[in-house]
C-alpha positions in Angstrom: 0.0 0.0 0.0 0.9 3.3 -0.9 0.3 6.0 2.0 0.5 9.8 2.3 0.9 11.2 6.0 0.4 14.7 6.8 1.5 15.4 10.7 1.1 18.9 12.0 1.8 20.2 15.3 1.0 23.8 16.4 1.8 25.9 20.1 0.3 28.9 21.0 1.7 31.2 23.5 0.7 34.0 25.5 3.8 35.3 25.6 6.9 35.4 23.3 9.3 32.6 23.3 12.6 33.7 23.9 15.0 30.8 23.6 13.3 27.3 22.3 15.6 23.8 21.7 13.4 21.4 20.1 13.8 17.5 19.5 11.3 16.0 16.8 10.4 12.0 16.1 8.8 12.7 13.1 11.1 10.6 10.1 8.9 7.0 9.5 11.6 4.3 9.7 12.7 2.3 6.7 13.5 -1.4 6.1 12.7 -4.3 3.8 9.1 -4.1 4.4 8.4 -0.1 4.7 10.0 1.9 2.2 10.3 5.7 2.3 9.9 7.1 -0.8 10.1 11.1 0.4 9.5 13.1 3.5 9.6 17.4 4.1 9.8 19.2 7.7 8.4 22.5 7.2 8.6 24.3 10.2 7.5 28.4 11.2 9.5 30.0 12.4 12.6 28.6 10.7 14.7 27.3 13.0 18.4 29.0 13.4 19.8 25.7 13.4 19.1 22.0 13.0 20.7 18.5 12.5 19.6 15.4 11.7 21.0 12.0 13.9 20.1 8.4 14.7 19.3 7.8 18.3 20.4 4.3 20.2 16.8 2.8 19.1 18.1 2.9 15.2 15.3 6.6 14.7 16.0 9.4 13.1 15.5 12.3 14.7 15.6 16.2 14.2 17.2 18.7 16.6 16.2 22.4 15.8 16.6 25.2 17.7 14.5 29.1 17.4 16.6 31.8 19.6 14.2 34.8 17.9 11.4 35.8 20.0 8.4 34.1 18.8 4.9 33.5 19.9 3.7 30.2 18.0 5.6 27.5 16.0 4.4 25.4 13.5 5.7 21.7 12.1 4.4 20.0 9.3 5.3 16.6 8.3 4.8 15.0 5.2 5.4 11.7 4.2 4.9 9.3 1.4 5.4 5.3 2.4 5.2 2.2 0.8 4.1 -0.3 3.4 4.3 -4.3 2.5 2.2 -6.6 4.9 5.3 -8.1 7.4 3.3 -11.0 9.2 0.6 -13.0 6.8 2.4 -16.3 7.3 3.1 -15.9 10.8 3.0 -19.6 13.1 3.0 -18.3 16.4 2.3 -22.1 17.8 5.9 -22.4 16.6 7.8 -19.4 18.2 9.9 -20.6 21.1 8.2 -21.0 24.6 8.2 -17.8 26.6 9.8 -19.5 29.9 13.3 -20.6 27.9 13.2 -17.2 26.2 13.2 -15.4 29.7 15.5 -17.3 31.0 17.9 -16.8 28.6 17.5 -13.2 29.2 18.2 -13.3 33.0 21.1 -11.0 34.2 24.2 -13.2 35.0 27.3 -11.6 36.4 30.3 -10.8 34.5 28.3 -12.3 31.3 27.5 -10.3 28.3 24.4 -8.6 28.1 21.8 -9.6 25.1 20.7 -6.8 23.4 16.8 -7.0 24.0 17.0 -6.9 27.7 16.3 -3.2 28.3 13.4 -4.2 26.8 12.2 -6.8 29.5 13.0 -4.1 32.6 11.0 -1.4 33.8 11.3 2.2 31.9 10.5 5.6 33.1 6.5 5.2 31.7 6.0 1.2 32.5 7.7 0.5 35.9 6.8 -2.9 37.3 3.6 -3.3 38.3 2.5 -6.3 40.6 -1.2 -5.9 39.4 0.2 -5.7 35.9 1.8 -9.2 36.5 -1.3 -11.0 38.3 -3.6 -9.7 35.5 -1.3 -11.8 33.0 -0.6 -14.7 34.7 -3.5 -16.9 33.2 -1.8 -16.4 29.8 1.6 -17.2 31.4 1.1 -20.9 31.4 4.7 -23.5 31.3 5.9 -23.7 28.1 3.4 -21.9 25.9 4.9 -20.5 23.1 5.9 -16.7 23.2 3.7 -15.6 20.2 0.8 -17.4 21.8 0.8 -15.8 25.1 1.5 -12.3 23.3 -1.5 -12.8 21.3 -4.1 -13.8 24.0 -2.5 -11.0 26.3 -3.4 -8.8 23.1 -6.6 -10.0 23.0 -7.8 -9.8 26.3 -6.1 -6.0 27.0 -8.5 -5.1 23.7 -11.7 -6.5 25.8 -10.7 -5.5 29.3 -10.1 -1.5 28.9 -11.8 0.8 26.9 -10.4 3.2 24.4 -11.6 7.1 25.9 -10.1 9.7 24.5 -9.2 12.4 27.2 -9.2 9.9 29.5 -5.7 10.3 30.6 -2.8 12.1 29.5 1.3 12.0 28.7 2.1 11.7 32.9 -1.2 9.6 33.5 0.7 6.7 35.8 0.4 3.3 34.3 -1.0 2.2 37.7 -4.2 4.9 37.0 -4.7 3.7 33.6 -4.8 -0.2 34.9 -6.8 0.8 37.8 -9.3 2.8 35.7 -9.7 0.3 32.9 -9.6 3.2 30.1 -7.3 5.3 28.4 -5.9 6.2 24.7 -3.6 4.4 22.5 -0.5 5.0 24.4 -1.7 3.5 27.4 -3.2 0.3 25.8 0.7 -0.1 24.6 2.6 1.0 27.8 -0.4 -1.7 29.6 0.6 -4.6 27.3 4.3 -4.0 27.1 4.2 -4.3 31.2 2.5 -6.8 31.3 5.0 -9.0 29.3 8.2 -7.3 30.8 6.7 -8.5 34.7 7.5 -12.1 32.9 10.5 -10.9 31.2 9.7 -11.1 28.1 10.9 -8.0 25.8 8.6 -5.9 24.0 9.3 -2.3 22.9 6.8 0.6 22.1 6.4 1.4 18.5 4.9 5.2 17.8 3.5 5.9 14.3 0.8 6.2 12.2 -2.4 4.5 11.4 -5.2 4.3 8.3 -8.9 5.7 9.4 -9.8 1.9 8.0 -8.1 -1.1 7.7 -6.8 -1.3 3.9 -7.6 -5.0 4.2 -11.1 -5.1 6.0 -12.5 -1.6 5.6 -13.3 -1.5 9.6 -12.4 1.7 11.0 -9.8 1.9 12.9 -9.2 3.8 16.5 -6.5 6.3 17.0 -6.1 7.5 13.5 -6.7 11.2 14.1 -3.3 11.3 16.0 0.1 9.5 16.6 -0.8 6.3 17.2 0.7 3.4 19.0 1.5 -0.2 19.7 3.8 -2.9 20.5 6.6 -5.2 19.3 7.3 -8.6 21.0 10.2 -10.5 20.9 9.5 -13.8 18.9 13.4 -14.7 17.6 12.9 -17.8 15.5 9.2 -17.3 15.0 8.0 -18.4 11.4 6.8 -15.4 9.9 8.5 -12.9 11.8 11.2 -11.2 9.9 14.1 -13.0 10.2 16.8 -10.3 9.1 16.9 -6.4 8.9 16.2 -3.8 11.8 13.0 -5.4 12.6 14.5 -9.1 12.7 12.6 -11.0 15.7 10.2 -8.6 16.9 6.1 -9.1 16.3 4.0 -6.3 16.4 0.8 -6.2 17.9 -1.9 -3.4 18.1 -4.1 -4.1 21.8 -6.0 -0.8 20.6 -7.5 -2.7 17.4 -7.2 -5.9 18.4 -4.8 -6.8 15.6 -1.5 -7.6 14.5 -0.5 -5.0 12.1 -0.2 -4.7 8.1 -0.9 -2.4 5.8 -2.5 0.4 7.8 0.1 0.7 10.2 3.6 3.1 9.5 6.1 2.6 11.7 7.7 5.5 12.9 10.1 4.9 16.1 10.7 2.2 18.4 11.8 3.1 22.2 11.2 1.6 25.5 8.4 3.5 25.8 6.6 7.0 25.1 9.8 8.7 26.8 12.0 7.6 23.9 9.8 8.3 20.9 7.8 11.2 21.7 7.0 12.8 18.3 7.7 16.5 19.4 9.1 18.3 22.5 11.6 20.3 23.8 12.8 23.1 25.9 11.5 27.0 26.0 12.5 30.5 27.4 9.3 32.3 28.2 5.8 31.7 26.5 3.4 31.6 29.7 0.4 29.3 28.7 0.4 27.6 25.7 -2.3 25.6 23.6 -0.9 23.2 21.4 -2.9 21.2 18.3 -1.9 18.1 16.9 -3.8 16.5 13.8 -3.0 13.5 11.5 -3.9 12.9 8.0 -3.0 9.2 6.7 -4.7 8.7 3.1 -4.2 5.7 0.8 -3.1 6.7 -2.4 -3.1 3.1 -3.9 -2.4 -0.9 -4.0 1.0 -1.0 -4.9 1.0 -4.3 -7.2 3.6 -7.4 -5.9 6.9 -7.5 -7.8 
């Protein structure tokens, strides 16, 4: 599928900004399976200086800076992305047994460190939770396979907690959102990603963007007026998981929808959680209250046909 994103972000102030350093997530990532064919960054005022660089995580991100006095600021993304379905043969009655993989992630002294084990320990936004880890447990059963228990865990976050936009908001604790049994995107991910790090199993949060209906179904789709989010799980050896690239081992999995993503899902940066990939913020000098605006735009342009 062919897709065209339009991301714009606005601030208001009451007062001029004096000084404002700026860090954006905004650049959809790029692999064997989404493919960037162009993306612009317009942004008012223009900044005084910018750089592009590639955080730890393997995203691009921008670092712009205003020092002019100014009273709003503007940022407009655009991006056009060719998105090829990642998991339609995926066998998750054959991915490993969670148990084995946990244990093979388990801190040992004075041995080397495997790479996906920041992603089975607390972060700043999903600290351990021992609700979190009761509420899974039924799905935790000996030896079930990894892609299994993700998938029923998916399944039953979806039925358990209702979307409600305004619910909560960036600094809601995970432990409200749990105990309140609502929230937005974001929390549904941060929920599911603790729940499968208090059995250490890895999973990472995945920011990005999302098609108003599935390109496969035609069922709207929740959370496509903004960001959007979900979750990646780490299913090594899984068959239909990707096997090689930057995305090699990790199964992504929308608890919002109730789906594991295809088509209608861009990728845009991976993180521990919301801390690591938030799509704009920054530092400011000045600007009293501010209102700020964020609206998404993700239209299909077409079915690209299979080489």
């Amino acid at each position: 599928m062919l897709l065209d994103v339009v991301h714009e972000t606005s601030y208001d102030y009451t007062r001029p900004v004096s000084l404002a350093h700026h860090l954006a997530h905004l650049q959809p990532l790029a692999d064997a399976h989404q493919r960037l064919m162009s993306f612009g960054l317009d942004i008012t005022p223009t900044p005084d200086q910018s750089r592009d660089s590639v955080d730890a995580f393997g995203n691009v991100q921008l670092h712009f800076s205003l020092s002019r006095p100014h009273e709003e600021l503007r940022v407009r993304a655009t991006s056009r992305v060719e998105v090829e379905a990642r998991f339609t043969a995926l066998q998750p009655q054959a991915s490993p047994d969670w148990d084995s993989l946990a244990e093979r992630l388990r801190y040992v002294a004075g041995a080397p460190l495997a790479p996906t084990l920041e992603f089975a320990v607390p972060s700043p936004y999903v600290p351990r939770l021992a609700a979190l880890r009761d509420y899974a447990a039924p799905s935790f059963l000996p030896g079930r396979p990894v892609a299994q228990v993700a998938l029923e865990l998916m399944h039953r976050v979806h039925a358990d907690f209702r979307y409600e936009t305004r619910s909560t908001d960036i600094d809601t604790p995970l432990a409200q959102a749990f105990a309140q049994k609502r929230g937005v995107c974001q929390d549904f991910a941060h929920l599911l990603t603790g729940a499968l790090r208090m059995w250490g199993v890895p999973a990472r949060y995945v920011s990005g963007y999302l098609l108003t209906r599935s390109a496969a179904s035609g069922e709207a789709l929740v959370g496509a007026d903004a960001s959007h989010a979900w979750v990646q799980v780490w299913c090594p050896g899984t068959p239909g998981v990707p096997a090689e690239g930057p995305g090699a081992g990790w199964l992504d999995l929308d608890p919002t929808n109730d789906m594991v993503p295809a088509h209608s899902h861009v990728r845009v940066a991976v993180g521990r959680d919301f801390g690591d990939v938030t799509p704009l913020r920054g530092v400011i000098r000045g600007g009293g209250r501010h209102t700020l605006h964020v609206g998404v735009t993700t239209r299909l342009l077409s079915a690209v046909a299979a080489p």
